[in-house]
MARBA-3410 file (N, C-alpha, C, O; in Angstrom, 1 decimal):
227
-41.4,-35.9,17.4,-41.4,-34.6,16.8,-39.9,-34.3,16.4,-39.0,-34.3,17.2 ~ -39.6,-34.0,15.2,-38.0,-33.4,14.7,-38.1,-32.6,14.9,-39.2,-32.1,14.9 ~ -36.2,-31.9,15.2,-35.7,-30.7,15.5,-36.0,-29.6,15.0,-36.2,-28.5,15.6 ~ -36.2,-29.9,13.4,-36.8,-28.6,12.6,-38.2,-28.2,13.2,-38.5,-27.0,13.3 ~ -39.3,-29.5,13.9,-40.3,-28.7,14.1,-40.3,-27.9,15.3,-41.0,-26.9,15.4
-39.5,-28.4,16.2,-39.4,-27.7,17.3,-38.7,-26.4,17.1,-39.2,-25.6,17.8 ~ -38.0,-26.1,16.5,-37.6,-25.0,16.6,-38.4,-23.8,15.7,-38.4,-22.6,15.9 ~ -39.3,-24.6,14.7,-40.3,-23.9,13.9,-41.2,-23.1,14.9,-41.7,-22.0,14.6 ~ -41.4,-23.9,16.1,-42.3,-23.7,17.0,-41.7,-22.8,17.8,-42.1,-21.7,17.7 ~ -41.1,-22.9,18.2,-39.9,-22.0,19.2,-39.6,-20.8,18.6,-39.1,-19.9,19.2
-40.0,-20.8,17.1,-39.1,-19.4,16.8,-40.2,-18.9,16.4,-40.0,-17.8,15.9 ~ -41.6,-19.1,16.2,-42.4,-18.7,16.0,-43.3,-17.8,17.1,-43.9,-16.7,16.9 ~ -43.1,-18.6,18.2,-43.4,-17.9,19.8,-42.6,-17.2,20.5,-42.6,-16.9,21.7 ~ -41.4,-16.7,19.2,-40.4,-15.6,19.5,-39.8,-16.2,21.1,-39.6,-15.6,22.2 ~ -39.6,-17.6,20.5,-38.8,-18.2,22.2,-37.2,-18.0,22.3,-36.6,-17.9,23.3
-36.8,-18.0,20.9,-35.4,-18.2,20.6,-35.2,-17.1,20.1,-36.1,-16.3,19.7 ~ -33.8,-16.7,20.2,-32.9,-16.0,18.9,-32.2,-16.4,18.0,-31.7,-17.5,18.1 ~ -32.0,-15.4,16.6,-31.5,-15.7,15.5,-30.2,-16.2,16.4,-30.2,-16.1,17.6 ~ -29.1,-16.8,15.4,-28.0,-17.2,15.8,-26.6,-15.7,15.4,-26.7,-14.7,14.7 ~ -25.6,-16.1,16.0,-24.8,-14.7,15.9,-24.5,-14.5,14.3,-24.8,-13.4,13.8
-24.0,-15.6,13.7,-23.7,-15.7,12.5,-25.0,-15.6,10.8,-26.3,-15.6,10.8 ~ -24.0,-15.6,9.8,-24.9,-16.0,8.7,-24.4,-16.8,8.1,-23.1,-16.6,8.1 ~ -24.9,-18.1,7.2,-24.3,-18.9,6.7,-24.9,-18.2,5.4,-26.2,-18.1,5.3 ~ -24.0,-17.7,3.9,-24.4,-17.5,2.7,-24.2,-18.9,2.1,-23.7,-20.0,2.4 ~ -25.0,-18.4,1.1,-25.3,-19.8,0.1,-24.0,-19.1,-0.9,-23.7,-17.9,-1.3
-23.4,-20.7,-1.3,-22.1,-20.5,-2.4,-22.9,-19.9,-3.9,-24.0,-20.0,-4.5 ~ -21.3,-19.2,-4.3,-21.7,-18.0,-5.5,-20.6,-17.6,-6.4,-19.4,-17.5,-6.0 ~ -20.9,-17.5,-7.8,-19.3,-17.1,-8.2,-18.3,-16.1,-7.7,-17.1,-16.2,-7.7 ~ -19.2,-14.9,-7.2,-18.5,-13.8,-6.3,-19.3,-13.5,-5.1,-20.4,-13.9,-5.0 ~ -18.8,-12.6,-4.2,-19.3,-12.5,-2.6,-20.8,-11.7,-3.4,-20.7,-11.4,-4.6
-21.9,-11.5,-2.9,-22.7,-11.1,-3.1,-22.9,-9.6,-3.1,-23.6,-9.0,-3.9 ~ -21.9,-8.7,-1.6,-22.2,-7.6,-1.1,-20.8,-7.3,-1.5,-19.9,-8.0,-1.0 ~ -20.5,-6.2,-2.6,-19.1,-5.6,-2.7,-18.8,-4.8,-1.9,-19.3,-3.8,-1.7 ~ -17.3,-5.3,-0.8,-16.9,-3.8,0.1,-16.6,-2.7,-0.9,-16.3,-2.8,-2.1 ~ -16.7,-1.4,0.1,-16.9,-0.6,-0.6,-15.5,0.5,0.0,-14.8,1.3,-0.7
-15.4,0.3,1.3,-14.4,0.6,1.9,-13.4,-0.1,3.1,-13.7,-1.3,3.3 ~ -12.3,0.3,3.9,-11.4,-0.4,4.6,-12.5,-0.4,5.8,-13.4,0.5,6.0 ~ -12.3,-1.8,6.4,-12.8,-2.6,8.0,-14.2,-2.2,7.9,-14.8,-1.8,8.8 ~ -14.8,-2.4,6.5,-15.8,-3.2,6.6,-16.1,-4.5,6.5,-17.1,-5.0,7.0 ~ -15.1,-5.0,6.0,-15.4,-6.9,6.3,-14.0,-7.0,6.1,-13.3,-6.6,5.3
-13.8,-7.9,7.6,-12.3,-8.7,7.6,-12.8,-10.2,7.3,-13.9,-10.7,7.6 ~ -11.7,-10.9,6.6,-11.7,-12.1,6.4,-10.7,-12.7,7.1,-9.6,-12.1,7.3 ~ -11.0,-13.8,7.6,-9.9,-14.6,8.8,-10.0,-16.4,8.3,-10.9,-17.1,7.8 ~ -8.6,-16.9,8.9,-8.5,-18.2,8.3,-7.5,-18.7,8.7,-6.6,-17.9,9.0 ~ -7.2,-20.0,9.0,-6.5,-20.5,9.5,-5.3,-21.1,8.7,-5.8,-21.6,7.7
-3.9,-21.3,8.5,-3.1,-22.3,7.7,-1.9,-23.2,8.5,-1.7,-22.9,9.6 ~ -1.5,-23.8,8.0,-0.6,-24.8,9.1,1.0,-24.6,8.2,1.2,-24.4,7.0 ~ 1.6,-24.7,9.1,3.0,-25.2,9.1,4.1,-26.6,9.9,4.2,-26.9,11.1 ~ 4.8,-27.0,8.9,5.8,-27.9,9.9,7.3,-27.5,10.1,8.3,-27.2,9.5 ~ 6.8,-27.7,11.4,8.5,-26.8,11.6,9.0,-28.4,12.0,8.2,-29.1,12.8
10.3,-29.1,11.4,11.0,-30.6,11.2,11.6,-30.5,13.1,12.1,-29.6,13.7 ~ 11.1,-31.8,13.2,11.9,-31.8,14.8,10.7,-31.5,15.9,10.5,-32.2,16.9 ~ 9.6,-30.1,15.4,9.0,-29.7,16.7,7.9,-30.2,16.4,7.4,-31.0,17.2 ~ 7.1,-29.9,15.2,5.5,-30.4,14.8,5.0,-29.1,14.2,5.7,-28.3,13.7 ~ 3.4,-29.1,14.2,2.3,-28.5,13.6,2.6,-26.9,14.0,3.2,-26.9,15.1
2.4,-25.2,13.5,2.2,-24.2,13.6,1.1,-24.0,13.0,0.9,-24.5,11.8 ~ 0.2,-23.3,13.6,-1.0,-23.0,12.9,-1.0,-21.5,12.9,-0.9,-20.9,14.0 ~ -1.1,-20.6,11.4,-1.4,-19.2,11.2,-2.9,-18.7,11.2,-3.9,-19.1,10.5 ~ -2.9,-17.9,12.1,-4.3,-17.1,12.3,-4.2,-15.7,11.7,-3.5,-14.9,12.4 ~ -4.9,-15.2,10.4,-4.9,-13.7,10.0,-6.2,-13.5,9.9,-7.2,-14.2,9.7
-6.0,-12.1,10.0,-7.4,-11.2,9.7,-6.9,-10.3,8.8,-5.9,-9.6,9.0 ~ -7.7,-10.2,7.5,-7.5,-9.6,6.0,-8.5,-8.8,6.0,-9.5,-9.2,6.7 ~ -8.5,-7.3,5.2,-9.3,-6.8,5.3,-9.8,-7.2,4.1,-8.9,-7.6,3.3 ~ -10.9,-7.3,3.7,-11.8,-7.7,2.2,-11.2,-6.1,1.0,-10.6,-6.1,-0.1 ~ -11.6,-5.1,1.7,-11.4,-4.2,0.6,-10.1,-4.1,-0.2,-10.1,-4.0,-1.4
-9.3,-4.1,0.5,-7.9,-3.6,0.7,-7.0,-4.9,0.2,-6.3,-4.9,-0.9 ~ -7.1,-5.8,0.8,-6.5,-7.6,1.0,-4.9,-7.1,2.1,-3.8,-7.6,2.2 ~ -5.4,-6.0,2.8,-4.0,-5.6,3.9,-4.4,-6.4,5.1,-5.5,-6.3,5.6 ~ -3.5,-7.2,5.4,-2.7,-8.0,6.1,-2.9,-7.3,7.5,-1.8,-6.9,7.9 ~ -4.0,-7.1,8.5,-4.2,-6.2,9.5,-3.4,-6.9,10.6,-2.2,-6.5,10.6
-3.8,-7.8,11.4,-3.3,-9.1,12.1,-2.8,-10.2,11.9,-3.2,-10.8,10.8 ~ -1.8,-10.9,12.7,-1.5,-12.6,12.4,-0.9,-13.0,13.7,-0.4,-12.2,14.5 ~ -1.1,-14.1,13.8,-0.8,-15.2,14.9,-0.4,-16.3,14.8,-1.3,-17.2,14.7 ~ 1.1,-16.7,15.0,1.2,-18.2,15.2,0.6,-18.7,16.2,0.5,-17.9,17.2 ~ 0.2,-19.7,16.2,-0.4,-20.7,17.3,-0.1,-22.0,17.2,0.3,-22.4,16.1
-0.1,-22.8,18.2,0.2,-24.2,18.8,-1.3,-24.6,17.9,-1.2,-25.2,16.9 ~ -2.4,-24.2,18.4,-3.5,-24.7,18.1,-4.4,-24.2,17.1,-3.9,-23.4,16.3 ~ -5.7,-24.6,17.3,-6.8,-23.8,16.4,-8.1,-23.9,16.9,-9.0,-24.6,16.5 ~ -8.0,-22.9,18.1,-9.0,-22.6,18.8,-9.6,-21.3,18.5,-9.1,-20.3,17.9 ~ -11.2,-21.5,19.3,-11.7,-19.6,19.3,-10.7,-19.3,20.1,-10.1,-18.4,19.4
-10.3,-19.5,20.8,-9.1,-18.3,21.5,-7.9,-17.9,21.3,-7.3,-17.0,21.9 ~ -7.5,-18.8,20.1,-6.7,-17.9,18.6,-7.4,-17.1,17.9,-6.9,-16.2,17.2 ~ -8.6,-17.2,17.9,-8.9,-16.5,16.6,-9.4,-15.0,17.3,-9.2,-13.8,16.9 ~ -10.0,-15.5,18.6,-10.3,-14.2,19.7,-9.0,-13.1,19.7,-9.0,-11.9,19.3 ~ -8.0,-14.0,20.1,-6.7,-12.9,20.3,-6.4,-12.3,18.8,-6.5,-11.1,18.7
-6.1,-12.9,17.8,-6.0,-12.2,16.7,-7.2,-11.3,16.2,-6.9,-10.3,15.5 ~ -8.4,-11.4,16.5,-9.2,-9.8,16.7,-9.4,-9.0,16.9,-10.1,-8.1,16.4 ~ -8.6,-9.3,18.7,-8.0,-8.1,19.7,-7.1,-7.1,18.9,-7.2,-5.9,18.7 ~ -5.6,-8.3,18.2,-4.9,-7.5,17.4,-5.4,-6.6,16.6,-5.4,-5.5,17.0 ~ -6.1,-6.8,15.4,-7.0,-6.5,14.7,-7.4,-5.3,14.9,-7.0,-4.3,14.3
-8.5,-5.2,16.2,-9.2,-4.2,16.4,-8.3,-3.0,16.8,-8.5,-1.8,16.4 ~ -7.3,-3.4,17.5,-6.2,-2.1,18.4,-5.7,-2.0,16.9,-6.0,-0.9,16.5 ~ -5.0,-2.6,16.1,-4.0,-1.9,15.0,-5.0,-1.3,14.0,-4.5,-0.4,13.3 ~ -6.5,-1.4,13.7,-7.0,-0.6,12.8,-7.8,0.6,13.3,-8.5,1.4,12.7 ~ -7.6,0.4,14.8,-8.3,1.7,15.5,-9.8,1.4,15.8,-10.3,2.2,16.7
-10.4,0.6,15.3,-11.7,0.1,15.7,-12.0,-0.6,17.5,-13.1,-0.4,18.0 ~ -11.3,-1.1,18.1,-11.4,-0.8,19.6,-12.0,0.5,20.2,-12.9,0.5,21.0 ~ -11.4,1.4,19.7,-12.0,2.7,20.9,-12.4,4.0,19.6,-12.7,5.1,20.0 ~ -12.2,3.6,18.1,-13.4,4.4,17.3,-14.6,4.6,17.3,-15.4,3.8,17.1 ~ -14.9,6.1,17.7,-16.7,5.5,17.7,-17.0,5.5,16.1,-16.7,6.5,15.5
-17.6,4.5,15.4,-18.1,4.3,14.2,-19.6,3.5,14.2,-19.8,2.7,15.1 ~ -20.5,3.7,13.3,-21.6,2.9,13.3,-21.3,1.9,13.0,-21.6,1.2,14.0 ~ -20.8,1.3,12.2,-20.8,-0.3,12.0,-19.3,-0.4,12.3,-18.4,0.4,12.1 ~ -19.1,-2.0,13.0,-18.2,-2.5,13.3,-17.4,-3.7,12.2,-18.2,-4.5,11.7 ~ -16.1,-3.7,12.0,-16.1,-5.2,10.7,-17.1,-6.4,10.9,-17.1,-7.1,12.0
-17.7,-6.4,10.1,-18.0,-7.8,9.7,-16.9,-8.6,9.4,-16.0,-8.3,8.6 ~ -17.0,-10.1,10.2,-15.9,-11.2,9.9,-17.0,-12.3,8.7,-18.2,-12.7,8.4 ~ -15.8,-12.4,8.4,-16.4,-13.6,6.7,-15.2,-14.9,7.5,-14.1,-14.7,7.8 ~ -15.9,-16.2,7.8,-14.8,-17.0,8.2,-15.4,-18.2,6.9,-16.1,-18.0,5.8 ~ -14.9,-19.7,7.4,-15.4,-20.6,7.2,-16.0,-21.2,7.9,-17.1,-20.5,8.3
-15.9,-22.5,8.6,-17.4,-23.3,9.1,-16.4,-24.3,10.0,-16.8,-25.3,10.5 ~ -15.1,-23.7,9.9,-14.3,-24.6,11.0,-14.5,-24.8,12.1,-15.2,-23.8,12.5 ~ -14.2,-25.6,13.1,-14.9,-25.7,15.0,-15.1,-24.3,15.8,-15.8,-23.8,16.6 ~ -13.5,-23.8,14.7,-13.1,-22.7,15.9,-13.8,-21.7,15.9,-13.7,-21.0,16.9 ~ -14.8,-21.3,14.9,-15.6,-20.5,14.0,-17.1,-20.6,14.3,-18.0,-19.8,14.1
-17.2,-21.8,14.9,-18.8,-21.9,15.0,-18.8,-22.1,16.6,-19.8,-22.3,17.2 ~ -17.4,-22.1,17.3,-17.7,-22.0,18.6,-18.2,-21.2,19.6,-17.6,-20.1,19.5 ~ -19.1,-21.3,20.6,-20.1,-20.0,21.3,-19.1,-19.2,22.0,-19.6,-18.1,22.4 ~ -17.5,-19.4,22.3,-16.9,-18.8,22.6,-16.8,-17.5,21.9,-16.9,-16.4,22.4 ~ -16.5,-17.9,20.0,-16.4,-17.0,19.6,-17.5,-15.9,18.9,-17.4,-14.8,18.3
-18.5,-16.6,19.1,-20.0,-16.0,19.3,-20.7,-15.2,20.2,-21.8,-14.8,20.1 ~ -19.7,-15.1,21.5,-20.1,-14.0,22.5,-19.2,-13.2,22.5,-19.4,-12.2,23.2 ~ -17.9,-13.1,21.8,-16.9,-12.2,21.8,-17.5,-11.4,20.5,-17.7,-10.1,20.7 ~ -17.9,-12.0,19.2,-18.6,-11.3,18.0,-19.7,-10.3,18.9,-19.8,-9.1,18.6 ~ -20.4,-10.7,19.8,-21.6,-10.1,20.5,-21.0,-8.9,21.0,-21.2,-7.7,20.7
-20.1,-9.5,22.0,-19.5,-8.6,23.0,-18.9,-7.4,22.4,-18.9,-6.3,23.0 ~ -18.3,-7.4,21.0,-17.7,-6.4,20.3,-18.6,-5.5,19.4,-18.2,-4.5,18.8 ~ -19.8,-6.2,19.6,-20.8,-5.2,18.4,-20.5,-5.8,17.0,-20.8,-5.1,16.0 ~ -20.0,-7.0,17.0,-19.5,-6.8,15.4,-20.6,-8.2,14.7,-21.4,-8.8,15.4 ~ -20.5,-8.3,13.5,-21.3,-9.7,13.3,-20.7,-10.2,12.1,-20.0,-9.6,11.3
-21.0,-11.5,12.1,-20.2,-12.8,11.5,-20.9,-13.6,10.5,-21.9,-14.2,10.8 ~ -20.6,-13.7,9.4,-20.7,-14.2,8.0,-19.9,-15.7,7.9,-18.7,-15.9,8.2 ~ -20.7,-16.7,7.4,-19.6,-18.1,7.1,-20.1,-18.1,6.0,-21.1,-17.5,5.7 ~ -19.3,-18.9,5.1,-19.5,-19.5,3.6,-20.0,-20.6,4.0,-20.1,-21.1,5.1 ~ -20.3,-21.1,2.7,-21.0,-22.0,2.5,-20.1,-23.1,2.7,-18.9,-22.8,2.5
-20.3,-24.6,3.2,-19.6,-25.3,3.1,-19.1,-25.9,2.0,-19.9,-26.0,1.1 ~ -17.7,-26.6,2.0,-17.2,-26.7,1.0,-17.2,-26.1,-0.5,-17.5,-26.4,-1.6 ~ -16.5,-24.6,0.3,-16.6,-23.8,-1.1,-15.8,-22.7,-0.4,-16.3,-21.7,0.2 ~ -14.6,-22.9,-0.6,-13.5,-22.2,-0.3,-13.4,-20.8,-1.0,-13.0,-19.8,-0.4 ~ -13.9,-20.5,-2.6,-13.3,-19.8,-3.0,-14.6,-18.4,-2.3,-14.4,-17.2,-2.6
-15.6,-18.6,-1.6,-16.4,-17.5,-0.8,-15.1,-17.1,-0.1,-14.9,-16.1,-0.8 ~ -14.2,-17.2,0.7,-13.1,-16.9,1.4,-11.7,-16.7,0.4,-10.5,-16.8,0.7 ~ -12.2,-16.6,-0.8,-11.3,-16.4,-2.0,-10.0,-15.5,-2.0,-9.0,-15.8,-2.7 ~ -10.1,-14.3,-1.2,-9.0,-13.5,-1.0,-7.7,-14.0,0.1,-6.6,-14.0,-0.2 ~ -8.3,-14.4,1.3,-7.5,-14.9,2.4,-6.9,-16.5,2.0,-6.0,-16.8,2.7
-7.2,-17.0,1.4,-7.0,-18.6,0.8,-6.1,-18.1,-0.5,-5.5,-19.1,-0.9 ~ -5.8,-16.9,-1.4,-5.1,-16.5,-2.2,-3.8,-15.9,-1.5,-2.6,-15.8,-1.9 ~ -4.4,-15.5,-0.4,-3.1,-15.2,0.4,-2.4,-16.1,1.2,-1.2,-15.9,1.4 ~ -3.1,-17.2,1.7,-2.0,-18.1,1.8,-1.3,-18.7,1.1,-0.3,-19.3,1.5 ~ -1.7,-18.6,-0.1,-0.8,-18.9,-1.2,0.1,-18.7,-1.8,0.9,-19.3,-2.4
-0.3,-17.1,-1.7,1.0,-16.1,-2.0,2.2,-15.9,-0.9,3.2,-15.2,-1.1 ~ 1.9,-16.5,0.7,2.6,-16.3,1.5,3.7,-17.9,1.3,4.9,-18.1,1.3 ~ 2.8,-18.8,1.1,3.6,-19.8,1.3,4.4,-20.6,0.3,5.0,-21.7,0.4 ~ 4.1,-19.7,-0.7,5.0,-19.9,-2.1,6.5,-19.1,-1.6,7.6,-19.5,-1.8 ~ 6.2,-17.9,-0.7,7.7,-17.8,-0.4,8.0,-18.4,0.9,9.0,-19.1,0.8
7.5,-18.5,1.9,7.9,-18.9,3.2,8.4,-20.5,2.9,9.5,-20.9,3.3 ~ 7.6,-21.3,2.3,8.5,-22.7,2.1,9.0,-22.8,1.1,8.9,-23.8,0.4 ~ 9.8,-21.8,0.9,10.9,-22.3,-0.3,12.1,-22.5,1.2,12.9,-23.4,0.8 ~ 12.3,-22.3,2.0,12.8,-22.6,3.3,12.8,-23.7,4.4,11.5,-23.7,4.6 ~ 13.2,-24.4,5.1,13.3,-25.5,5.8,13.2,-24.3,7.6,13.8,-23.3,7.8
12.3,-24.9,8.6,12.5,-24.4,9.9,12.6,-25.5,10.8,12.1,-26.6,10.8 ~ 13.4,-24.9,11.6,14.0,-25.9,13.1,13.1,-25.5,14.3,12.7,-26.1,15.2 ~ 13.0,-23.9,14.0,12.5,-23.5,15.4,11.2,-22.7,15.3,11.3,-22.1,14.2 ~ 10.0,-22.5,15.9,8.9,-21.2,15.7,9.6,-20.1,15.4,9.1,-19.6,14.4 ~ 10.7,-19.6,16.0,11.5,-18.6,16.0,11.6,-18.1,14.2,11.6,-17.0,13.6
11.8,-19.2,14.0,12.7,-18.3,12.6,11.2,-18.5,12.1,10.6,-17.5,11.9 ~ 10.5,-19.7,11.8,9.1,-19.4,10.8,8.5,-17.7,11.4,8.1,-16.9,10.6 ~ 8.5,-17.5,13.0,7.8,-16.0,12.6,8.6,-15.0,12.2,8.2,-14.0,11.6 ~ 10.1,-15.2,12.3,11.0,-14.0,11.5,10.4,-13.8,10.3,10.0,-12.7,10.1 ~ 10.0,-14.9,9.3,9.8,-15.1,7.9,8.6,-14.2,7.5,8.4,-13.3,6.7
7.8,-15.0,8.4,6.1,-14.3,7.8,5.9,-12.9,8.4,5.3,-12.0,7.8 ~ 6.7,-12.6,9.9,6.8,-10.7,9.5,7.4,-10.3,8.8,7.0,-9.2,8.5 ~ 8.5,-10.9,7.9,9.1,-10.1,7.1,8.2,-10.1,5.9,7.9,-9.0,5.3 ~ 7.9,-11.4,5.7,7.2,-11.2,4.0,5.6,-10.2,4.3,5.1,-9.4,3.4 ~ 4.8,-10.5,5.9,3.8,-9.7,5.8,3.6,-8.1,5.1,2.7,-7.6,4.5
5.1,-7.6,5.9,5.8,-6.5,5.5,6.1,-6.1,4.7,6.3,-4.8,4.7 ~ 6.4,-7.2,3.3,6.6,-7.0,2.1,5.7,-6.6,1.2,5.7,-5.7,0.3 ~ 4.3,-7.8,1.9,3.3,-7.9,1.1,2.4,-6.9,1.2,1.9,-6.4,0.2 ~ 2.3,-6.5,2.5,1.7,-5.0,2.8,1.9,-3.6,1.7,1.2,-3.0,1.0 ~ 3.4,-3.5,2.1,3.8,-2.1,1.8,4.6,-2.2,0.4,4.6,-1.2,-0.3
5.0,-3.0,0.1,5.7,-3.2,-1.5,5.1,-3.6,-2.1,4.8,-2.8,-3.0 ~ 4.3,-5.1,-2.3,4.5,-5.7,-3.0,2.6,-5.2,-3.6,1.5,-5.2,-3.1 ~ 3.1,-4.9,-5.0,2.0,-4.2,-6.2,1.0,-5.7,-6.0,1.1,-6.8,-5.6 ~ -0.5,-4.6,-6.5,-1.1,-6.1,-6.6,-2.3,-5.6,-7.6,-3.1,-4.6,-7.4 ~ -2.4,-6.6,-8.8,-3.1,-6.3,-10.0,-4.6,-6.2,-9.3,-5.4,-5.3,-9.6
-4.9,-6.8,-8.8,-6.6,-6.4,-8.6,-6.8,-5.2,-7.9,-7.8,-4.9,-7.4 ~ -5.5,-4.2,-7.8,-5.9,-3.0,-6.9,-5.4,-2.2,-7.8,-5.0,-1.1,-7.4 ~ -5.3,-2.5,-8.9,-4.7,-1.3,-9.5,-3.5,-1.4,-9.7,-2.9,-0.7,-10.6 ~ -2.9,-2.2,-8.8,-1.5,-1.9,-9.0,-0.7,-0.8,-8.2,0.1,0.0,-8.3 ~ -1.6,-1.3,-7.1,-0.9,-0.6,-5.9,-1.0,-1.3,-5.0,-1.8,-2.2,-5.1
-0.3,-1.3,-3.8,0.0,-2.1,-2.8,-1.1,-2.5,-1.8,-1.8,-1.5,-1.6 ~ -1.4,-3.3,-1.3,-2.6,-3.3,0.0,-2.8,-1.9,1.1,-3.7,-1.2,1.4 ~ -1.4,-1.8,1.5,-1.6,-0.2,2.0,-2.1,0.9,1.5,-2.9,1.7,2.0 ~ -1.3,1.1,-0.1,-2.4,2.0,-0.3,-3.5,2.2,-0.1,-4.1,3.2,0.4 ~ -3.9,0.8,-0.5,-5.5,0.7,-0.5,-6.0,0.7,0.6,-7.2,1.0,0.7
-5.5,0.4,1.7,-5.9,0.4,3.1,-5.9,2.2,3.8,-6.7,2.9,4.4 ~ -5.1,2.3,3.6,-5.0,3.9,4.0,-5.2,5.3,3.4,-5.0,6.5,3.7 ~ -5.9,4.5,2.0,-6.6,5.7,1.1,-5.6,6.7,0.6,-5.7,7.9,0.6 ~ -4.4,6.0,0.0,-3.6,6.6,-1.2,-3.8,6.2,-2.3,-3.3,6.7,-3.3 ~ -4.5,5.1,-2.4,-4.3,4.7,-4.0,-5.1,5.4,-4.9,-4.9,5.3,-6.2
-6.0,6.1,-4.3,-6.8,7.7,-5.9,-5.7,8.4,-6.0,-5.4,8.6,-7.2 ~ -4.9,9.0,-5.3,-4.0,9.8,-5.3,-3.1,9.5,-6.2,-2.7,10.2,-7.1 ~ -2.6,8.1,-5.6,-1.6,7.3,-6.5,-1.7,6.8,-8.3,-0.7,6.5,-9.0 ~ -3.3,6.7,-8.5,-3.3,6.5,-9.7,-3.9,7.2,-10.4,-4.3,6.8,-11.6 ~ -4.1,8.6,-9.8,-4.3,9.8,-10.6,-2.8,10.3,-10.9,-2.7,10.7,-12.1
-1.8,10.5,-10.3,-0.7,11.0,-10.7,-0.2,10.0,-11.9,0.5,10.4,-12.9 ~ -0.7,8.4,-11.7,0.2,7.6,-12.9,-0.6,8.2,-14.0,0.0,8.4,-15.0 ~ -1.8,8.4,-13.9,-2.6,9.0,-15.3,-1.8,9.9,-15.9,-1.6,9.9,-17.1 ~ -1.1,11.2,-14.8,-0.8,12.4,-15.1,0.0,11.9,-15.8,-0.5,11.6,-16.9 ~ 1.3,11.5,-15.6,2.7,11.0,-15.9,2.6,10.3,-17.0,3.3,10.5,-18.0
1.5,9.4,-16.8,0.5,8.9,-18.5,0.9,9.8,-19.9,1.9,10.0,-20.6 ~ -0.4,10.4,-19.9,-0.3,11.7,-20.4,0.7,12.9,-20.8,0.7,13.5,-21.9 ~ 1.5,13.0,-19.7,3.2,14.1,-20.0,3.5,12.9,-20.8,3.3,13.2,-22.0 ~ 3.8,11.5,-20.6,5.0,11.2,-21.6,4.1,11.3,-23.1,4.5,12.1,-23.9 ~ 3.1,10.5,-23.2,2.6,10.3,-24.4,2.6,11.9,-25.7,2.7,12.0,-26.9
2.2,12.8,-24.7,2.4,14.2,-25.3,3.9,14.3,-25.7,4.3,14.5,-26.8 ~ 5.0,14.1,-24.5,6.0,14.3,-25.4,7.0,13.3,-26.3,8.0,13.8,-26.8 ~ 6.6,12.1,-26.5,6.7,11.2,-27.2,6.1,12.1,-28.5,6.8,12.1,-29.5 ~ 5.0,12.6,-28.5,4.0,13.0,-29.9,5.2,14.0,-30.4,5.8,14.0,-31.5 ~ 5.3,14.8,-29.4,6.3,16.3,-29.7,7.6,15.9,-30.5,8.1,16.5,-31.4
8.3,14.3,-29.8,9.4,14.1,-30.3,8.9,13.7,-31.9,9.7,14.0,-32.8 ~ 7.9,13.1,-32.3,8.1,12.4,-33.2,7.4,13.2,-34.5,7.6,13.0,-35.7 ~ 6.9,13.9,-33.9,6.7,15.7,-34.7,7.8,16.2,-35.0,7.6,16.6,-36.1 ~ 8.8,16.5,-34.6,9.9,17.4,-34.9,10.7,16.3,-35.8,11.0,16.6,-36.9 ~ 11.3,14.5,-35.1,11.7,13.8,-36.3,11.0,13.9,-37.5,11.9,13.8,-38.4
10.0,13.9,-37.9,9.2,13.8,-39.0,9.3,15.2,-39.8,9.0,15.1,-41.0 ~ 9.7,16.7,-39.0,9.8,17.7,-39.4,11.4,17.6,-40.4,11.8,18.5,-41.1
END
């Protein structure tokens, strides 16, 4: 008897449960558009060589709406218990730990060990929250966080590191950058914070205003030249 049938049978006699996660089938874009902040974080891992010591591995959690930079973690490794601790982070810095809210973030990962391990399947449980994987081999489902490693490490290795020490100087500093300065065309053109903490209507109704004043008085100037 194969596995498929046994479990056909098993899940038919309501013996088993669904599993924690969902695996989506690959697509040009995510299927369910967020709509607001810590509804879906996206998380992912990236590596570094620091010359002399070896491998650093980065663990973040991205909010989907926003693309703000919630959590990050260097690590030695790439375990669920990296990815566990950077959730912890996560949850305490966006207030979702001790918010009462009906839904909790949905995590979007990939299909990495660390990701499909039951460790991190009973912490998803244990938190109320539930878990999304992409499809395999199809990176761009995790399209936001994989653009951000790209954007981080176009600046972080224009630099050479000796120690952990200075690679995390770097990536707090640029996280910091990328957060709160640095404009970003798919939001309008406003920062991830804005968009994370619900200034950017605010923010891009005033550019309208200021729109508007100049173009009127550009009109006024070029009325009176013409007078």
């Amino acid at each position: 008897m194969s596995e498929a049938t046994v479990y056909r049978l098993l899940k038919a006699h309501d013996l088993i449960t669904s599993p924690a996660y969902t695996v989506i089938k690959a697509a040009e874009a995510f299927h369910t558009k967020t709509t607001r902040p810590n509804e879906m974080w996206q998380t992912d891992f990236t590596y570094f060589k620091i010359i002399g010591w070896g491998w650093m591995y980065l663990s973040t959690v991205l909010d989907d709406y926003s693309r703000y930079i919630i959590a990050w973690k260097l690590c030695t490794t790439m375990r669920a218990e990296d990815v566990t601790d950077t959730l912890d982070m996560a949850l305490a810095a966006s207030g979702c730990d001790h918010a009462n809210v009906l839904h909790r973030p949905r995590l979007l990962s990939d299909n990495g060990p660390s990701y499909i391990a039951g460790e991190l399947a009973e912490y998803i449980e244990a938190n109320k929250m539930s878990h999304v994987r992409g499809a395999p081999f199809h990176p761009q489902t995790q399209g936001k966080i994989e653009r951000w490693h790209q954007t981080l490490k176009n600046r972080v290795l224009l630099e050479n590191y000796f120690l952990p020490g200075d690679l995390h100087q770097q990536i707090e500093a640029f996280v910091e950058h990328y957060n709160h300065c640095r404009y970003h065309e798919s939001l309008d053109n406003v920062t991830p914070a804005d968009a994370y903490f619900g200034r950017a209507p605010a923010i891009i109704k005033r550019r309208e205003r200021i729109k508007r004043q100049t173009l009127e008085y550009r009109r006024l100037q070029h009325r009176r030249l013409a007078a």
